[in-house]
C-alpha positions in Angstrom: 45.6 -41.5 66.6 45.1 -38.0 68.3 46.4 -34.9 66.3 46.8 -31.8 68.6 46.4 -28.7 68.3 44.5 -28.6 64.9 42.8 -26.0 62.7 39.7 -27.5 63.0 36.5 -26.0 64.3 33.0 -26.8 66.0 30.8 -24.2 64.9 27.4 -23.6 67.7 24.3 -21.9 66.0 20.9 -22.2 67.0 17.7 -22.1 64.6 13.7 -21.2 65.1 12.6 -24.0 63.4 13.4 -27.4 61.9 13.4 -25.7 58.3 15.4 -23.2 58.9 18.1 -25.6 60.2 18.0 -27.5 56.9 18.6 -24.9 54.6 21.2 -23.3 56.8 23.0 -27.0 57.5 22.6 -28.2 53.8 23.9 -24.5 52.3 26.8 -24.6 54.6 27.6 -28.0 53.2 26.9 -27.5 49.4 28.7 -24.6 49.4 31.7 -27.0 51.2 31.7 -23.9 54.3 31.1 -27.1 56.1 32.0 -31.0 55.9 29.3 -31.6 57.9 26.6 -30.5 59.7 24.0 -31.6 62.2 20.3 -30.7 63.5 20.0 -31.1 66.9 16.3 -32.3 68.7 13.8 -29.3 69.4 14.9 -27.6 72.7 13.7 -24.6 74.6 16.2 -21.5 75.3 15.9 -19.2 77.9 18.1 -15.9 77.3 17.7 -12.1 77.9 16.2 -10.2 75.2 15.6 -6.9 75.0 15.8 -6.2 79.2 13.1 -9.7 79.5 14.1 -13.3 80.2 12.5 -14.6 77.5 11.9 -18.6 75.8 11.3 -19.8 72.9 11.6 -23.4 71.1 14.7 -24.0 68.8 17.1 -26.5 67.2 20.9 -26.6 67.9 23.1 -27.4 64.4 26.7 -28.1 65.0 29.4 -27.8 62.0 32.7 -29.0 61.3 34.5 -27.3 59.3 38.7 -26.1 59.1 39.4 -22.6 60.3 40.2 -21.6 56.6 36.6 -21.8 55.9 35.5 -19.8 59.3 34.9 -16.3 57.8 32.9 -17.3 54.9 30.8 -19.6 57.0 30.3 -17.0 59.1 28.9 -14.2 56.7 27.1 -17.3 55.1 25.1 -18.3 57.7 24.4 -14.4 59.3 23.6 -13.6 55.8 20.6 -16.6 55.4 19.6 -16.5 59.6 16.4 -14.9 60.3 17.4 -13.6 63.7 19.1 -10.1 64.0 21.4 -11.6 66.6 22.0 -15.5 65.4 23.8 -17.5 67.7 27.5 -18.4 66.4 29.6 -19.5 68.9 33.6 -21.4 67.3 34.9 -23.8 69.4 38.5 -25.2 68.8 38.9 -29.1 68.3 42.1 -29.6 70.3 42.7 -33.2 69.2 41.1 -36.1 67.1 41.2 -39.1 64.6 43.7 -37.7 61.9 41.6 -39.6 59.3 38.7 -37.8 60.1 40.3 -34.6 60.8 41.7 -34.9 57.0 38.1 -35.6 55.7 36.8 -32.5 57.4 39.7 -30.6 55.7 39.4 -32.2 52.4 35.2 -31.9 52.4 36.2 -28.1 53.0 38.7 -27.6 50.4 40.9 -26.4 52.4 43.0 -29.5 52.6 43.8 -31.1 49.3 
């Protein structure tokens, strides 16, 4: 059931606003950067920005996506963010269902 130690990838970026985080979740996934993404309820952050703590409302989205596919996604999404500094944040998936592991990879094309 488990596969370790995969080339699969959680990808963390946040978003200003509910339409932002549609066109960057539903370009990632057109474009296949992605196999799927996700929008995440309104939440307030609380960071450092320019030497003030500072808040402001957001929206989490959360890819999957193969590590083949981590580069493009990248300039993709930095490309289409509105912020100068966009949160991207890769997180390894250590294990999981093979059969959906394999979807992820084939929704990519990086597994055929």
């Amino acid at each position: 059931m488990k596969q370790p130690n995969t080339d699969y990838r959680i990808v963390m970026v946040s978003a200003p606003d509910i339409a932002v985080g549609k066109d960057l979740v539903s370009g990632a996934v057109q474009r296949r950067l992605a196999a799927c993404g996700k929008i995440f309820s309104q939440m307030q952050s609380y960071y450092w920005w320019e030497n003030k703590v500072t808040s402001s409302q957001e929206y989490q989205l959360l890819f999957k996506t193969h590590e083949n596919r981590l580069d493009e996604l990248e300039t993709w999404i930095i490309s289409h963010h509105p912020y100068d500094t966009p949160e991207l944040v890769v997180i390894p998936i250590e294990s999981g269902f093979d059969k959906y592991l394999k979807w992820i990879g084939e929704e990519t094309e990086a597994v055929v």
